[in-house]
C-alpha positions in Angstrom: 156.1 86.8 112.7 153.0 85.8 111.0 152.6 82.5 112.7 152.7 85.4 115.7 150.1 87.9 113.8 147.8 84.9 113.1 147.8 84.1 117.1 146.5 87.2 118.3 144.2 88.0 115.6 142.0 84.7 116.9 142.3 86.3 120.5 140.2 88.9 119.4 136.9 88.5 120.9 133.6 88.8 118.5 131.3 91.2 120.1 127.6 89.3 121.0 124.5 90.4 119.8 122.1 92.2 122.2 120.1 89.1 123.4 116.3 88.9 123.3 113.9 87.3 125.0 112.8 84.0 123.1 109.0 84.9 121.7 109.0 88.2 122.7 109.2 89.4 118.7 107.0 88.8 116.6 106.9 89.3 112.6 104.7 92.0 111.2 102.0 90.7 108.6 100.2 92.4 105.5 97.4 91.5 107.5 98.4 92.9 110.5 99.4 96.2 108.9 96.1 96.3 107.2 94.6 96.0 111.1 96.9 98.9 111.7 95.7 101.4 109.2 92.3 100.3 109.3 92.4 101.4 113.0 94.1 104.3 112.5 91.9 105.9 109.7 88.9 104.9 111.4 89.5 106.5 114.8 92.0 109.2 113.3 94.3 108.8 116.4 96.9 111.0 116.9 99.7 109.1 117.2 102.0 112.3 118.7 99.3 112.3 121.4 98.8 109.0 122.3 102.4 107.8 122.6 103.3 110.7 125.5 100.3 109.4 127.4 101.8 105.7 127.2 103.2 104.1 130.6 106.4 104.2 131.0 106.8 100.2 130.3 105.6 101.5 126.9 107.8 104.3 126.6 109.6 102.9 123.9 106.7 103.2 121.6 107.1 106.2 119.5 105.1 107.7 116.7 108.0 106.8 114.5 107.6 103.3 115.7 103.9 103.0 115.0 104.5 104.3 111.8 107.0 102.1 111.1 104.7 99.0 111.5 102.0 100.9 109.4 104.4 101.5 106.3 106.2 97.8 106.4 109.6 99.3 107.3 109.6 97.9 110.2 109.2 93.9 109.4 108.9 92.8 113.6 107.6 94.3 116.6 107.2 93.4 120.3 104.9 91.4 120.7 103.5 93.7 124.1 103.6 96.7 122.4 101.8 95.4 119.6 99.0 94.2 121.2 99.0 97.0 123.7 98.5 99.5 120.4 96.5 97.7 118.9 94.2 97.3 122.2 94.0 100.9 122.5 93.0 101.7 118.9 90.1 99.4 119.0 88.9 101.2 121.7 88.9 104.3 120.4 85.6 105.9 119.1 85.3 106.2 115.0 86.4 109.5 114.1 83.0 110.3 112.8 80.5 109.7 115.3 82.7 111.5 117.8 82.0 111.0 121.0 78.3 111.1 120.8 78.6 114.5 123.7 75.9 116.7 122.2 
């Protein structure tokens, strides 16, 4: 009966990991977390905001997300989203010249 027991228990299938797309991830840096906040305080985004008016191949980004990268809980990201963040925020006018409308 146990040679039986053994048997089936190596039947059992071992579920797979989601797969990923090789380099799509990539590992979130001090430094990169630094870039981050830095670009966050100095434009004071509102992250709420600026993630409903994402495209939808960006959908996934949510505040929590963003947060996640700033506070190191999160240790990877996408790669695209990343960049696409990070593109935006640089762009953004500092949050104390406004936007020079008088």
């Amino acid at each position: 009966m146990s040679a039986e027991t053994d048997e089936k228990s190596k039947k059992i299938p071992i579920p797979k990991r989601r797969q990923r797309l090789p380099g799509r991830h990539i590992v979130v840096s001090d430094e990169m977390r630094a870039q981050l906040d830095s670009e966050l305080t100095r434009s004071q985004a509102n992250i709420a905001l600026m993630a409903r008016a994402f495209p939808p191949e960006f959908a996934k980004v949510t505040p929590t997300r963003i947060s996640n990268w700033r506070t190191g809980r999160a240790k990877s990201a996408d790669g695209r989203e990343w960049h696409y963040v990070m593109e935006l925020l640089s762009r953004l006018p500092d949050a104390n010249t406004g936007l020079g409308i008088k």
